[in-house]
C-alpha positions in Angstrom: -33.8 -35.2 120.5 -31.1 -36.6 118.8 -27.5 -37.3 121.4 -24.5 -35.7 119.5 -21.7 -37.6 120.2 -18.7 -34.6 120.8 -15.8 -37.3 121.7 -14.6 -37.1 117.6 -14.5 -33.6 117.5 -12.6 -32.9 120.5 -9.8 -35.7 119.7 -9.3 -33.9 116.3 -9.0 -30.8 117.8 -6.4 -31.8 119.9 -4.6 -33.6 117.5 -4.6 -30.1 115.1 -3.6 -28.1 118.4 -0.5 -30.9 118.9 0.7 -30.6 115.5 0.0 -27.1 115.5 2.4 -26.6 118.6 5.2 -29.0 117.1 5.2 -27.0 114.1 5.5 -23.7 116.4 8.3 -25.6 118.1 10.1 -25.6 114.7 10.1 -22.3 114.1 13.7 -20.5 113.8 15.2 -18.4 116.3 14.7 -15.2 114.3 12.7 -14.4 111.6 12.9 -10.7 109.8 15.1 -9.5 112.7 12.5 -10.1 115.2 13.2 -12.9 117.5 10.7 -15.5 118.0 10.0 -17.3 121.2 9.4 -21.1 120.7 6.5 -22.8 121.8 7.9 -25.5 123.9 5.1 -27.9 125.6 7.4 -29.6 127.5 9.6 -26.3 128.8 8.5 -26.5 132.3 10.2 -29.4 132.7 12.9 -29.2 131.1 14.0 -25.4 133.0 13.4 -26.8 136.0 16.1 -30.2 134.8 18.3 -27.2 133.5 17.8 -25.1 136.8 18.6 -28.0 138.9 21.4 -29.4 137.0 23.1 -26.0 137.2 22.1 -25.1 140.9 23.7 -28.6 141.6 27.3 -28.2 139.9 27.1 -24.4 141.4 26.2 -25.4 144.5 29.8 -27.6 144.4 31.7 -25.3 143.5 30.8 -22.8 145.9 31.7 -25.5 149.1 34.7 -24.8 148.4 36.9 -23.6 151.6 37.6 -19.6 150.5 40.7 -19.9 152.4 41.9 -22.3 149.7 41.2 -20.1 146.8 43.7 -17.8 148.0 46.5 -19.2 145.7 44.4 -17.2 142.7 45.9 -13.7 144.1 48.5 -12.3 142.0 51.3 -12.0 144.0 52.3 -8.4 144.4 54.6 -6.3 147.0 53.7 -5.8 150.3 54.2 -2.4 152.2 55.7 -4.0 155.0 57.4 -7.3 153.6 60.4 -5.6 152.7 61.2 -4.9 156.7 59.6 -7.7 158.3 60.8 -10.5 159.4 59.7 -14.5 158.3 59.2 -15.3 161.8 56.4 -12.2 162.4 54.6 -12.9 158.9 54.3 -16.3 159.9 52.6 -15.8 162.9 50.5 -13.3 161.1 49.3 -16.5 158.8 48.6 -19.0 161.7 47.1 -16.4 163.6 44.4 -16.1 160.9 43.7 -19.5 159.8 43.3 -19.9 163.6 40.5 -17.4 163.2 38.5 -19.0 160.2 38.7 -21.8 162.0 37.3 -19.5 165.3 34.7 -17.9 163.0 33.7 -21.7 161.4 32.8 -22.6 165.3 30.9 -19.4 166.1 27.7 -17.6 164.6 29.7 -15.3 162.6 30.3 -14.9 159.1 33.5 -14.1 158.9 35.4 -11.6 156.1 37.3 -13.1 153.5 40.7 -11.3 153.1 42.0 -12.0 149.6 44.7 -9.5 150.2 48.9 -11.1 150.3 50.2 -11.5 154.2 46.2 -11.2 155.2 46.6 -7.2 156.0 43.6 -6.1 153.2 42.1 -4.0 156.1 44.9 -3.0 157.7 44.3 0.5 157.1 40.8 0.9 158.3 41.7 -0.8 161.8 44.6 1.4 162.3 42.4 4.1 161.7 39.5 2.2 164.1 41.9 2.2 166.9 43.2 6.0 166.5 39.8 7.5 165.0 39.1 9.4 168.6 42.7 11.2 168.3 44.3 11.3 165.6 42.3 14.5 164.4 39.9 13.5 162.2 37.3 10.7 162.1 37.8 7.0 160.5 35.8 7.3 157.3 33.6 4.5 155.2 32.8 5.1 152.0 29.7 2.7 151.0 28.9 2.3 147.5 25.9 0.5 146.0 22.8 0.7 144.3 19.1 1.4 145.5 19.7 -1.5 147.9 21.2 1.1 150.2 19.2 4.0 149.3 17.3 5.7 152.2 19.8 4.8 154.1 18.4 1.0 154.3 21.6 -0.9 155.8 23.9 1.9 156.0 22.1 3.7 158.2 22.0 0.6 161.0 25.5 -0.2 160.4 26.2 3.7 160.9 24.8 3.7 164.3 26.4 0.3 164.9 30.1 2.1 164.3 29.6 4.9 166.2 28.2 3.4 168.8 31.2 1.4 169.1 34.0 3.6 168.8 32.5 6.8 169.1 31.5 9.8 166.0 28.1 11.4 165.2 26.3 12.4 162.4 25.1 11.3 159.3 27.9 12.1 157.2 27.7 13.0 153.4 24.7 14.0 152.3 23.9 15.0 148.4 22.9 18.3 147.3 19.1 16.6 146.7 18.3 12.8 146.6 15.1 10.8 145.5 15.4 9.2 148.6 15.2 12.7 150.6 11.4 11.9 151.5 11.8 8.6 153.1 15.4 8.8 154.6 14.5 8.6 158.6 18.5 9.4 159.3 18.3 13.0 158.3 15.7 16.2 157.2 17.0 17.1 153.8 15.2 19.7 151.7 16.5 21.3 148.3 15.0 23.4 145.7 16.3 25.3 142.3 19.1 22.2 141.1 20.0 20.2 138.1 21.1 17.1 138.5 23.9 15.7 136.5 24.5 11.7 137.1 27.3 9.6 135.9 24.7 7.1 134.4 23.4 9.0 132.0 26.7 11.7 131.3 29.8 10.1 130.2 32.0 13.6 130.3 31.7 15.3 133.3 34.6 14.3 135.5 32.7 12.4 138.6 33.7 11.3 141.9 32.3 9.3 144.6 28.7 10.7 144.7 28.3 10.2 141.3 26.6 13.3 141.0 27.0 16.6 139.9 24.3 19.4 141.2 24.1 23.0 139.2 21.6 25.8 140.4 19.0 26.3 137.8 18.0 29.7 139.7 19.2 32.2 141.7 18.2 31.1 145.4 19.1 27.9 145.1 18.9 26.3 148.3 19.6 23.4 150.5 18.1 22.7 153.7 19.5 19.8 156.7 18.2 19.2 160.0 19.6 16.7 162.2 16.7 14.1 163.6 16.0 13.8 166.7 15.2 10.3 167.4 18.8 9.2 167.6 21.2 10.6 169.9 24.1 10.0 167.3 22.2 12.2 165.2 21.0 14.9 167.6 23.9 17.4 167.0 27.4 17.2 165.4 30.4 19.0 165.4 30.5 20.5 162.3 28.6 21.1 158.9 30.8 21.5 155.6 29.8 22.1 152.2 31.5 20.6 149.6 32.0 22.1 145.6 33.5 22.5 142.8 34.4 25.1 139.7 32.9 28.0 141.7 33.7 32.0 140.2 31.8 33.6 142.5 29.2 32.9 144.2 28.0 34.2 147.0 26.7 32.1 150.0 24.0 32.7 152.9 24.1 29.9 156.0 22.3 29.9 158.9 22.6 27.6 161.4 21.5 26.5 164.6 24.3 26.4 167.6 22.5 25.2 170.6 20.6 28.7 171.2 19.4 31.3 168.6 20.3 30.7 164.9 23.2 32.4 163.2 23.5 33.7 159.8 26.5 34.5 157.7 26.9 35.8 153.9 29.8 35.3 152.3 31.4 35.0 148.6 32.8 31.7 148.4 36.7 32.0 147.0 37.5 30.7 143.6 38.2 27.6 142.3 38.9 24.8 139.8 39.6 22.5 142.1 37.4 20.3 145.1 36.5 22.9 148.0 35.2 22.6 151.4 33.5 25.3 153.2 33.0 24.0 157.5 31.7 26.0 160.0 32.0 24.3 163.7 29.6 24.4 166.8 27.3 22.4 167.9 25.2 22.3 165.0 21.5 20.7 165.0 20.4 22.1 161.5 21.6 24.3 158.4 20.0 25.8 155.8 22.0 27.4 152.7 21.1 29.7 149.8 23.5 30.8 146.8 23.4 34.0 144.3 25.7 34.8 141.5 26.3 31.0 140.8 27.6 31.1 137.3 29.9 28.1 137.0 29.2 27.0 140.4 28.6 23.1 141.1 28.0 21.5 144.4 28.2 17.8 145.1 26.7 17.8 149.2 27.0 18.7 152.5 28.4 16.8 155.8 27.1 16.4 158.8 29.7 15.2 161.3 32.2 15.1 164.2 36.1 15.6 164.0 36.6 12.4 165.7 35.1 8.2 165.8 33.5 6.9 162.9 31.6 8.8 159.9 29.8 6.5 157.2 28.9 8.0 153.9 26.0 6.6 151.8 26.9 7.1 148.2 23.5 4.6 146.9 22.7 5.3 143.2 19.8 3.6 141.6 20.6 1.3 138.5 24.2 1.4 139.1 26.0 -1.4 138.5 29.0 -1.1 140.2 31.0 -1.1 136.5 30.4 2.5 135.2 32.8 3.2 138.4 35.8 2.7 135.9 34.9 6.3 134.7 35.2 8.3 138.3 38.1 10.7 137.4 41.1 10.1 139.1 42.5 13.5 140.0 39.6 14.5 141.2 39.3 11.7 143.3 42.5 12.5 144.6 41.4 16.1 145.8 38.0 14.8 146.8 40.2 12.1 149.4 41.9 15.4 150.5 38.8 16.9 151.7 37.5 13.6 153.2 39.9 10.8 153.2 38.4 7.6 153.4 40.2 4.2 155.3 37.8 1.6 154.0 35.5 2.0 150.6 32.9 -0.5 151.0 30.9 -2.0 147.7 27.6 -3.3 147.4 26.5 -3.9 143.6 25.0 -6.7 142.2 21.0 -6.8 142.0 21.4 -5.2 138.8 23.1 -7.2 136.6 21.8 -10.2 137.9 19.4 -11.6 134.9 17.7 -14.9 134.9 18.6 -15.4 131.6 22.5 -15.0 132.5 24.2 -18.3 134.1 27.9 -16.6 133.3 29.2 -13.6 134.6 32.9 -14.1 133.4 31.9 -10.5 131.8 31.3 -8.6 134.9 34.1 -9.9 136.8 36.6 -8.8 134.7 34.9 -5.1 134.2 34.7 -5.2 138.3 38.4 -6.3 138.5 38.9 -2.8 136.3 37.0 -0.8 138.5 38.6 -2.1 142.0 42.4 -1.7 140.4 40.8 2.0 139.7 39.7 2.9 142.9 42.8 1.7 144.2 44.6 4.3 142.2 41.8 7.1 142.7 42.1 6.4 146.3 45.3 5.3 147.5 45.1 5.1 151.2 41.7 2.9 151.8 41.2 -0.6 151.6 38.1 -2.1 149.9 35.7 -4.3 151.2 33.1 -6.1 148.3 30.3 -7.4 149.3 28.7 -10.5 147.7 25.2 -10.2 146.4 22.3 -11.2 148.6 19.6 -14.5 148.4 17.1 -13.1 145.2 14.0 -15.4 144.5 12.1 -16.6 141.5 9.1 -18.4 140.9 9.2 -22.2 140.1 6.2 -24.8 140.1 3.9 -22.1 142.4 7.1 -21.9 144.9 9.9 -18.8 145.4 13.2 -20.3 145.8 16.7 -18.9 145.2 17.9 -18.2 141.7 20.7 -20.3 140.4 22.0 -16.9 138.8 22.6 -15.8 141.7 25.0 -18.4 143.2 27.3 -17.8 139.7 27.2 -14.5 140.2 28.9 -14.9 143.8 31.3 -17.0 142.7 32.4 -14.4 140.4 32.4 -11.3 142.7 34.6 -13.8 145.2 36.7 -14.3 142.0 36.7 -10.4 141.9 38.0 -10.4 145.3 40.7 -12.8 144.7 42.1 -11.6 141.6 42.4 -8.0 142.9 43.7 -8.6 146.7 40.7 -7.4 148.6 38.4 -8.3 151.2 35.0 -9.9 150.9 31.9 -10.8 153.0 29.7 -13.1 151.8 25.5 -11.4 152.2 24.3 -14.1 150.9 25.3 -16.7 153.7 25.2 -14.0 156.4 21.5 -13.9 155.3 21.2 -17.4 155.3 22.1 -19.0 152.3 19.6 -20.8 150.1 16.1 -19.4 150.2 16.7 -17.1 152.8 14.9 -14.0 150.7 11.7 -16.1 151.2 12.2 -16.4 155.4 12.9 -12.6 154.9 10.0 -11.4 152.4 7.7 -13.8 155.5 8.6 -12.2 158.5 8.2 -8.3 156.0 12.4 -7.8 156.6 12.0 -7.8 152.5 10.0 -6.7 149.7 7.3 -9.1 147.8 9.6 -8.6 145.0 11.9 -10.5 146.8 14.6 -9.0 145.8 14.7 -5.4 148.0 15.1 -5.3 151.7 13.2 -2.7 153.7 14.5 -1.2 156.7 14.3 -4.4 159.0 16.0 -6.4 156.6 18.3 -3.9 156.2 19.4 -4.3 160.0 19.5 -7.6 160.0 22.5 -7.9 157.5 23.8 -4.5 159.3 24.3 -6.1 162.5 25.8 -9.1 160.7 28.4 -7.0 159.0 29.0 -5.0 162.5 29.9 -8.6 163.9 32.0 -9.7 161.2 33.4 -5.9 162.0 34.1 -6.7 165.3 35.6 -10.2 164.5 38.1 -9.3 162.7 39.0 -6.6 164.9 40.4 -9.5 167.0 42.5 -11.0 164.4 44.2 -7.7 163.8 44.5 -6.7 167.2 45.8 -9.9 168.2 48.2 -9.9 164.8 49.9 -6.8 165.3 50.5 -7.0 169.1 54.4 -7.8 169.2 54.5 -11.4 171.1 56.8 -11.3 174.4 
């Protein structure tokens, strides 16, 4: 048999599939509207150049000392400045670079206060160190994303708060969630409602939820029972519905008070305005039906005691934190009436961060707009942002951290800085660069690596707590009149 010698043909081929590729390669962006996506043979390398030339100048920027960003903050007048003396703000300013420097020596990572004369949670601890007497609990409002939903975070820090300075209960709870299945913090059953979100519906005037929840039936119902693998979630004090725009409907709640259950029926009063209907006892589960609900909406129900710490979990798949420039303020206003919150907390992030986005100039400035909002929506709480946490992409068969998501921490810091508020940094209380990986290893984190599950989720709750309970010191110490 004749030996066919092969070598010729394959070197042509190769050469055709070279030119073939360079050609490709030379193709415009765009052609007929539809874009085109180059082929690149040598792209792999020159991302990963790209990726680390960018993580690199990031990386510089970010060792920075936060504490000498400050001089960014707008200026603006203080609620105390007027009266104080020079002598007493000064020692409020060495007293807290003493405690960077504290927090620099310890495990802790400390919170950022971007705020003029360092008082940007001076509200909330005030309301820390009264919240078992001053007639109604010190209330946290945290706002985020699916990060938080199921009460992954929240619920830990929750627990953490309460068991610290005192309050049950789970707090807010929706009229129905997607997350009602696998929340372990509370039972919570609904049927008959449509639900109106403030992603999708740019008209209805929303406030913290959200949400908006109309009965589609008569019989509409909602159903909460307290669990009972938490003592802090055992019982509560009281369990309040809350509503809007009602005419006339009529409401059935029984309830369970430590013995037999009770039952009353009762036409809820009119109104245009927010509305809170609270029965008190010592209440371990509720169940509610309405009839005659023309123009009735509901936003939730709240599980709670009159005293310590409640923490509300207002987690809304998708959100990005921007769309918050839309909550309506006077509602807000009569919302904070009802339940008047000392520190809003906001987690958002995960989903605007693209790895095909380096700048987030964009973002910040929308997020400046929604703090100065909230601000005006809710007068009397400070705001505390958090900073994004560690997200991982593939590179050369390895998961390491995405440069996108160091720019996108500088900017929320930025955020921070530019508006006078606090800010704790996630993604070095997780630790820093690459950290998702340690977490998605020891199953703290998704294979996504990007979502926590619930052991992740404590992990970063107990950090916050001690950041918490750090600063507690500083204000403690800070507003404690020297002999």
């Amino acid at each position: 048999m004749k030996n066919n010698n092969y070598m010729g043909r394959l070197l042509a081929l190769l050469a055709l599939t070279t030119a073939m590729c360079i050609a490709l390669y030379g193709l415009p962006g765009e052609i007929g509207g539809f874009k085109i996506r180059k082929v690149d043979l040598l792209s792999d390398i020159r991302v990963k150049q790209q990726q680390t030339s960018s993580l690199d100048s990031i990386k510089q920027l970010l060792t920075q000392q936060p504490d000498t960003l400050v001089a960014e903050v707008v200026a603006e007048p203080v609620e105390d400045k007027a009266q104080a003396d020079s002598s007493v703000l000064q020692r409020r300013d060495s007293l807290y670079k003493a405690s960077r420097q504290a927090a620099k020596k310890s495990s802790a990572v400390y919170i950022e206060d971007y705020s003029p004369e360092h008082i940007g949670l001076k509200r909330f601890y005030r309301a820390l160190k009264n919240c078992r007497n001053m007639g109604r609990p010190a209330r946290v409002a945290f706002m985020g994303d699916s990060f938080i939903e199921g009460d992954i975070m929240v619920g830990d820090f929750r627990a953490a708060m309460q068991e610290e300075f005192g309050g049950r209960g789970v707090g807010f709870v929706p009229v129905t969630s997607v997350t009602a299945q696998f929340r372990p913090t509370v039972e919570h059953k609904a049927n008959g409602w449509k639900t109106i979100s403030m992603l999708k519906n740019k008209k209805q005037p929303f406030v913290l939820p959200g949400t908006i929840f109309l009965p589609e039936k008569e019989g509409a119902s909602i159903s909460l029972k307290n669990v009972r693998n938490n003592a802090l979630l055992q019982e509560v004090e009281s369990v309040g519905l809350i509503y809007e725009e009602n005419q006339q409907t009529t409401m059935k709640l029984t309830w369970t008070d430590g013995g037999a259950p009770d039952t009353i029926v009762a036409q809820l009063p009119y109104t245009e305005k927010i509305a809170l209907n609270q029965i008190k006892g010592n209440i371990t589960q509720a169940s509610y039906s309405f009839t005659d609900t023309k123009g009735f909406r509901a936003l939730g129900v709240a599980l709670e005691d009159f005293s310590g710490v409640v923490v509300d979990n207002f987690s809304l798949r998708g959100n990005s934190g921007m769309i918050l420039d839309r909550l309506n303020k006077e509602r807000c206003l009569e919302f904070a009436e009802i339940r008047p919150y000392d520190l809003i907390v906001l987690q958002y992030g995960l989903n605007v961060l693209s790895s095909e986005v380096l700048d987030y100039g964009w973002y910040r400035q929308r997020m400046i707009n929604v703090v100065e909002h909230l601000k005006e929506c809710f007068p009397d709480a400070d705001i505390l942002l958090l900073g994004v946490t560690d997200r991982s992409h593939q590179v050369d068969g390895e998961y390491e951290t995405m440069p996108e998501v160091l720019t996108l921490l500088h900017a929320q810091r930025q955020i921070a800085q530019r508006t006078g508020i606090a800010f704790w940094n996630m993604f070095e209380a997780m630790g820093g660069e690459n950290s998702m990986v340690q977490y998605v290893e020891k199953n703290w984190a998704s294979k996504d690596y990007t979502h926590f599950g619930f052991r992740g989720g404590r992990e970063l709750a107990n950090a916050l707590m001690k950041a918490i309970l750090f600063e507690k010191k500083f204000y403690d110490e800070a507003d404690t009149t020297p002999n």
